[in-house]
C-alpha positions as CSV (number, residue, x, y, z in Angstrom):
1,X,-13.3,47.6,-12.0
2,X,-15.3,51.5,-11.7
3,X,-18.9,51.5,-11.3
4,X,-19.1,52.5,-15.0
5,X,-17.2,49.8,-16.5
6,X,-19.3,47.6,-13.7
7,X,-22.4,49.0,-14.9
8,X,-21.8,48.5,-18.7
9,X,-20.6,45.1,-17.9
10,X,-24.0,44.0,-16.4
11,X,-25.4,45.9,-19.5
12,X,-24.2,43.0,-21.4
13,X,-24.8,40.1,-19.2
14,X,-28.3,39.4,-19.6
15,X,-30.3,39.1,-16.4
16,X,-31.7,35.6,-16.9
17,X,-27.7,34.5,-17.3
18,X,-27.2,36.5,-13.8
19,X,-30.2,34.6,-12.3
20,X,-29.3,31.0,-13.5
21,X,-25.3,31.5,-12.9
22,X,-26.9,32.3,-9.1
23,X,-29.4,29.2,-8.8
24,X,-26.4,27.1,-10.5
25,X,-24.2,27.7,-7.5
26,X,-26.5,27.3,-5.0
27,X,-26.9,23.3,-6.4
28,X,-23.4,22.6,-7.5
29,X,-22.3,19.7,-5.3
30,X,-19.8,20.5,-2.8
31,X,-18.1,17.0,-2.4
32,X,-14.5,16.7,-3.3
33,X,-15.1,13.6,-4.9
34,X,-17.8,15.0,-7.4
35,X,-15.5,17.3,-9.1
36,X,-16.1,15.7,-12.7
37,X,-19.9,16.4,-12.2
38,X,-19.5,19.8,-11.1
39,X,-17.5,20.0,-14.7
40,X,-20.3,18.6,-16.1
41,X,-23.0,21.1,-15.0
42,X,-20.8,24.0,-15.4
43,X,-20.7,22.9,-18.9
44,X,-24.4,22.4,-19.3
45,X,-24.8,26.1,-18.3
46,X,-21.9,27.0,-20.3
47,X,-24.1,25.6,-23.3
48,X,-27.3,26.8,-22.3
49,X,-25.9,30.7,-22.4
50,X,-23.6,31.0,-25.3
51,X,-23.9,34.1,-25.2
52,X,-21.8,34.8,-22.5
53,X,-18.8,33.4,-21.1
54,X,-18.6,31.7,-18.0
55,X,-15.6,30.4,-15.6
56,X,-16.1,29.0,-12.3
57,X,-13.3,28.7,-10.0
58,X,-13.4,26.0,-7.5
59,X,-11.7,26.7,-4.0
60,X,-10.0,23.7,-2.1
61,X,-9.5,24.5,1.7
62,X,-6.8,22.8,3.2
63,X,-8.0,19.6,4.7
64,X,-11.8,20.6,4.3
65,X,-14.2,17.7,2.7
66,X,-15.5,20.4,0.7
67,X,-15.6,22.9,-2.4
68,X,-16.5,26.1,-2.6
69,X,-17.7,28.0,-5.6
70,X,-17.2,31.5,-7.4
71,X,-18.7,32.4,-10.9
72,X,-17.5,34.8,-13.7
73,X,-19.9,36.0,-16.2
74,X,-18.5,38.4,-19.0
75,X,-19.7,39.0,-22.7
76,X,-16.8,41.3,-24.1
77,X,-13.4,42.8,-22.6
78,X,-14.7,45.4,-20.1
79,X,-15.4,43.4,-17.3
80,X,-17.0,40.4,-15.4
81,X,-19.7,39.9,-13.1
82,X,-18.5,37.5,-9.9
83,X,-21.1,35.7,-8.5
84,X,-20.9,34.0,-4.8
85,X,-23.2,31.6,-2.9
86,X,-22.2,30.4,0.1
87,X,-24.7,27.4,2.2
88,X,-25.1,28.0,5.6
89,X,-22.6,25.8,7.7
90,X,-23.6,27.2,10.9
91,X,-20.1,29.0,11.2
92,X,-19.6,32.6,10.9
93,X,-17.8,33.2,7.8
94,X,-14.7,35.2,9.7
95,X,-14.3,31.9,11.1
96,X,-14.3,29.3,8.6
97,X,-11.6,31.5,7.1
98,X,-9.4,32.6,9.7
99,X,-6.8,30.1,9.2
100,X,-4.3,30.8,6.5
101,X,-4.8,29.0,3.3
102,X,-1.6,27.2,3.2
103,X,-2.0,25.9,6.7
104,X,-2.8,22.2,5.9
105,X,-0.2,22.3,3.1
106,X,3.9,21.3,3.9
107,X,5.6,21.9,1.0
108,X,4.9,23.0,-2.7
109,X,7.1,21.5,-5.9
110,X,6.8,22.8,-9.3
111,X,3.0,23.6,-8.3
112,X,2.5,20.0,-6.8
113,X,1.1,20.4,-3.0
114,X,2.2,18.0,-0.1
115,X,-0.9,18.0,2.6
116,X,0.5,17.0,6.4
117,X,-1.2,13.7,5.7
118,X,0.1,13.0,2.6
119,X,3.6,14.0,3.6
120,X,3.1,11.4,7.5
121,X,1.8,8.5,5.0
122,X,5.1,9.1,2.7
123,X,7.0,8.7,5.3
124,X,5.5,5.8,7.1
125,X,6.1,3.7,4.0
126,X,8.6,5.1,2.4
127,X,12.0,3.0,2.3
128,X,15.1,4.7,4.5
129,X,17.4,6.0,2.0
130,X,19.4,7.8,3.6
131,X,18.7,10.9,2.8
132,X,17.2,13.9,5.4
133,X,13.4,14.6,5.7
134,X,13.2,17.6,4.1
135,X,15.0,16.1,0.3
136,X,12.7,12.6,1.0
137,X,9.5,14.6,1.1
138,X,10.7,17.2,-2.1
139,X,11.4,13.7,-3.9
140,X,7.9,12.2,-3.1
141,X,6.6,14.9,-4.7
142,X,8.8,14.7,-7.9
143,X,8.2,11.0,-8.3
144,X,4.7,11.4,-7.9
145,X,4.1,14.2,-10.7
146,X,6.3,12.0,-13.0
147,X,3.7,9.1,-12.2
148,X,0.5,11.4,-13.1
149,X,2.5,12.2,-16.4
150,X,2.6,8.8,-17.5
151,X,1.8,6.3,-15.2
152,X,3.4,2.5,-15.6
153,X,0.6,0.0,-15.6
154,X,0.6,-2.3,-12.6
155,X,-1.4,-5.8,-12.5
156,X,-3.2,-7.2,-9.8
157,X,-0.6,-9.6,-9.3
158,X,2.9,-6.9,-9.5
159,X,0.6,-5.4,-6.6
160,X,-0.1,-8.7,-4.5
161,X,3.8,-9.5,-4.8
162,X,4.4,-5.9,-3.7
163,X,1.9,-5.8,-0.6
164,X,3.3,-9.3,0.5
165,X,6.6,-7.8,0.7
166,X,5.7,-5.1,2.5
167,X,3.7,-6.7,5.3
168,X,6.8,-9.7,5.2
169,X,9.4,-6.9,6.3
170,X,7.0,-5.7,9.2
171,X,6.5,-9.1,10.5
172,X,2.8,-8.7,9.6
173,X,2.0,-12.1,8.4
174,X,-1.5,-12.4,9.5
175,X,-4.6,-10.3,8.8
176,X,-5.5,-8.9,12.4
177,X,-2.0,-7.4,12.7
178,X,-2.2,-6.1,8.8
179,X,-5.6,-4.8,10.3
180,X,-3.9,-3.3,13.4
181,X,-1.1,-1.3,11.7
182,X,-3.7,0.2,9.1
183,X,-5.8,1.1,12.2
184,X,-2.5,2.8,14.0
185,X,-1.5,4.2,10.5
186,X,-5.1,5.5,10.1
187,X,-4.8,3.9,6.7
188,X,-8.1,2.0,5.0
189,X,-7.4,-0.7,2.8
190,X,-8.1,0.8,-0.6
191,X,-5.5,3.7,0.8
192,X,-3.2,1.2,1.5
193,X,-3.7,-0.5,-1.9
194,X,-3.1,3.0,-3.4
195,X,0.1,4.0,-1.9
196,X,1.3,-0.1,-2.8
197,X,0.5,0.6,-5.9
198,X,2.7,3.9,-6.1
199,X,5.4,1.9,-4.9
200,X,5.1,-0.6,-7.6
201,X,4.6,2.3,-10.0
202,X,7.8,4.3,-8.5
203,X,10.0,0.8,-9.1
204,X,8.9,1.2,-12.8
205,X,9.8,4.3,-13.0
206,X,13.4,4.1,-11.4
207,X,13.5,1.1,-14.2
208,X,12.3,3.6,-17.2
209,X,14.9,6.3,-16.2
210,X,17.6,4.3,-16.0
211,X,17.0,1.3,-18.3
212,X,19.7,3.0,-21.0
213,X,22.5,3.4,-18.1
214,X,23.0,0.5,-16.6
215,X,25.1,-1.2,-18.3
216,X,27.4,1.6,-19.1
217,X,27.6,2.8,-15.3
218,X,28.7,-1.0,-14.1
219,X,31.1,-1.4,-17.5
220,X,33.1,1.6,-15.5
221,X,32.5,0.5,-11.8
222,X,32.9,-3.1,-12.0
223,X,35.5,-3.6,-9.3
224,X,33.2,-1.7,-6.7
225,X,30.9,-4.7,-7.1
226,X,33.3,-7.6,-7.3
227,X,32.4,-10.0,-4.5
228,X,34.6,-10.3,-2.2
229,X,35.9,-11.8,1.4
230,X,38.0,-9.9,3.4
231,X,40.1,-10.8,6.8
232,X,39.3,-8.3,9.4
233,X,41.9,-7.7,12.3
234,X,40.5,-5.3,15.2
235,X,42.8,-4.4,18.3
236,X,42.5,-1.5,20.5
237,X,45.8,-0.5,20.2
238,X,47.3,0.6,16.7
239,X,51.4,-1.4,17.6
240,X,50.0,-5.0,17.4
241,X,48.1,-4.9,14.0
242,X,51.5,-3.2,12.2
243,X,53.6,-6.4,13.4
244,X,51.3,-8.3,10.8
245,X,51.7,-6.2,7.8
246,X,55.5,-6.2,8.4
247,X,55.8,-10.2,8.8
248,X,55.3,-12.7,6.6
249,X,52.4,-14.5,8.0
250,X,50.3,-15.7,5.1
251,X,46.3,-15.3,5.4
252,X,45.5,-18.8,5.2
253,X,48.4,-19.4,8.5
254,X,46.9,-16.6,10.1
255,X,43.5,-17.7,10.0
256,X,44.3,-20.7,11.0
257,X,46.6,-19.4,14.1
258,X,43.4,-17.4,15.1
259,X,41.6,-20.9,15.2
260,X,44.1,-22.4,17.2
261,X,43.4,-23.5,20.6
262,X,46.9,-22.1,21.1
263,X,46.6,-18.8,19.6
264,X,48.8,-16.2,20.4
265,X,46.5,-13.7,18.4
266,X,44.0,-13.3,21.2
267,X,46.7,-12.7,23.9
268,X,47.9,-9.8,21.9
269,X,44.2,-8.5,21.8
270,X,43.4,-9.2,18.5
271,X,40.2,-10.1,16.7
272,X,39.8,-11.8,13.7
273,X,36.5,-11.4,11.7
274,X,36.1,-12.5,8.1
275,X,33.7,-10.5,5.9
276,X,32.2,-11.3,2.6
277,X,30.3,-9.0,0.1
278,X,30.8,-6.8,-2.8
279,X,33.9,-4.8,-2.6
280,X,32.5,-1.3,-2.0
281,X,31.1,-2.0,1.2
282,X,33.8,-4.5,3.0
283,X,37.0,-2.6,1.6
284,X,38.5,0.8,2.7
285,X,38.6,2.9,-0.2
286,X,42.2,4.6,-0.9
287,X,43.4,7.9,-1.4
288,X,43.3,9.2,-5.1
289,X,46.2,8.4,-7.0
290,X,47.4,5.9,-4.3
291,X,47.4,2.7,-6.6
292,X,45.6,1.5,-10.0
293,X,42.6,0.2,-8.3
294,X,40.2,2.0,-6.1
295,X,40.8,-0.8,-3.4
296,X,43.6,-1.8,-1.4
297,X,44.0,-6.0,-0.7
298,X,46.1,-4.7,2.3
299,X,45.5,-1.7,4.5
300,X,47.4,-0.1,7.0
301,X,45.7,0.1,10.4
302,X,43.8,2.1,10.6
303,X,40.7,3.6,13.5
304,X,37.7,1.9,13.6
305,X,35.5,3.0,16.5
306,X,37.5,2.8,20.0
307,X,40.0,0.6,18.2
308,X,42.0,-0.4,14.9
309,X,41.2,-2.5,12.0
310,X,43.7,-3.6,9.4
311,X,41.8,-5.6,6.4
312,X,43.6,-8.4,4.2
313,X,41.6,-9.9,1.0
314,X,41.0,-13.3,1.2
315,X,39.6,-13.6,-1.9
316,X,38.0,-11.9,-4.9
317,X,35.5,-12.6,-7.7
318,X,34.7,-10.4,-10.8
319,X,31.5,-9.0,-10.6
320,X,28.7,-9.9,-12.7
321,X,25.2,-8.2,-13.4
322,X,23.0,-9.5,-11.4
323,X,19.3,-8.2,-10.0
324,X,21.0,-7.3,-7.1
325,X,23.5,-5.1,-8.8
326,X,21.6,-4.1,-11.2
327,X,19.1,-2.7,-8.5
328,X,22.0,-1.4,-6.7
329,X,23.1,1.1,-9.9
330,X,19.8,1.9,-11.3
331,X,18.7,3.2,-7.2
332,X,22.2,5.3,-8.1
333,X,21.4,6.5,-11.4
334,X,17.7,7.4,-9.7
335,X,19.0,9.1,-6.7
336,X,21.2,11.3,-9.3
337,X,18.1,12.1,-11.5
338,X,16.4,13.5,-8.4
339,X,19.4,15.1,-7.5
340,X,19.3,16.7,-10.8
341,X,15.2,17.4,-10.7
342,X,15.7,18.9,-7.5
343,X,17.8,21.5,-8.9
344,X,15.3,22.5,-11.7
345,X,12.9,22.3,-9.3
346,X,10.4,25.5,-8.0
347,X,9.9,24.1,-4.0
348,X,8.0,26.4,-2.0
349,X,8.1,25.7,2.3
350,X,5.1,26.3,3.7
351,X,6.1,26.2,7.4
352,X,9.9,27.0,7.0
């Protein structure tokens, strides 16, 4: 703005709107938490000088308990009037704003800032998927502006279940070691009830996203979920394990040889183990094109740490949809819709 536009801008901004925008500032309440009243008396000014129009914009340091406040007066096109009032905090201002405004901030998504704090606290309670750091905190941040869109209702007692849980799988099953790990987690409780909460909310969401692809995604995978018991033969040598899948030694006669008190199996350093779950986890997977289904009852040898391992089926079941399947494909389907959001998404690194 030139002095001349400046100067026919304060022309039209009448003084007594200069003088209140000035004392306004100086007893706007700084406290994070008081946002909504600051609103409120920006408003009330607002309505008190209609003849101008005002916009104050509100500046959020990093990891500071406080607000800080600048003031735009204009009445027509050529300009504005900025108005600043800063209390006396006892620290020279080059100070207070040496550090870089980012530098309490990891990671920005799609606008959505991740504070240090938030980002430890995700992690601290946040489930091991699998997946690295970096994608687990981009996600947290997805998930969590899906939730402000439209956030699933959780009841007191969705939230009890969910915080019993929790404390169950780290062995915290009495209040002074609840009250420990919040102190070492520099958690308070109603913190702690917020981020349960999320996680009850997240669940719901995973549940929204996927509710319509369930069905159809186990309809075309239902053999990768058949439950089923395999006979595992380890041996550190590859020769020994081959003799089997060339004989005709039934499963049933080999189990029961590896039970013997007079087993040969062990003196050919052999190891039985038997194995039960759904198929995608206890069975080697094949080659493409190597057979009809996905999974082979009978595997060549093949390595398996320091050794070998040849797998037989013992026995197979057709899968059915139960919770735990049904959780299992819907955390599938919800790990691809992240996948896919991450893509879209605008992710800004703050220390990278």
């Amino acid at each position: 703005m030139t002095e001349e536009s400046g100067a026919a801008c304060a022309q039209h901004v009448p003084v007594q709107a200069v003088m209140d925008g000035i004392q306004l500032l100086k007893i706007l309440p700084r406290e994070r938490a008081r946002e909504r009243e600051v609103s409120e008396m920006t408003a009330a000014f607002q309505q008190a000088h209609p003849e101008v129009s005002a916009e104050l914009l509100i500046d959020k340091q990093p990891g500071h308990p406080e607000m800080d406040f600048d003031l735009y007066l204009h009445s027509d096109t050529s300009g504005a009037i900025a108005l600043g009032w800063r209390p006396d905090r006892c620290m020279p201002w080059v100070v207070q704003y040496s550090e870089h405004w980012a530098s309490n901030l990891v990671l920005s998504v799609n606008g959505r800032d991740l504070t240090i704090q938030e980002a430890l606290q995700a992690l601290r309670l946040h489930e091991n998927t699998g997946a690295d750091l970096a994608t687990e905190l981009v996600n947290f941040c997805l998930v969590d502006s899906a939730l402000l869109k439209d956030p699933p209702i959780v009841s007191p007692s969705e939230l009890q279940h969910a915080a019993d849980g929790f404390r169950a799988k780290r062995g915290l099953y009495d209040a002074e070691k609840t009250y420990r790990w919040l102190a070492e987690a520099s958690l308070s409780t109603e913190r702690f009830e917020a981020l349960i909460k999320a996680a009850v909310q997240t669940r719901k969401l995973r549940e929204r996203i996927t509710r319509h692809q369930v069905e159809a995604y186990f309809a075309s995978h239902s053999e990768n979920f058949a439950r089923t018991s395999v006979v595992r033969l380890h041996s550190a040598s590859e020769q020994p394990l081959r003799k089997f899948v060339l004989s005709e030694v039934g499963i049933a006669d080999l189990i029961e040889s590896a039970l013997s008190a007079h087993s040969h199996i062990g003196d050919q350093g052999i190891r039985v183990v038997i194995e039960t779950g759904l198929a995608e986890d206890v069975l080697p997977m094949l080659s493409p094109g190597s057979t009809t289904s996905p999974y082979s009852s009978t595997v060549s040898p093949g390595r398996s740490g320091d050794g070998y391992c040849l797998s037989l089926v013992l026995r197979s079941t057709p899968a059915k949809l139960d919770k735990e399947i049904t959780t299992r494909i819907e955390e599938r389907l919800f790990a691809s819709w992240l996948s896919e959001e991450r893509a879209k998404a605008q992710v800004t690194w703050h220390w990278m």
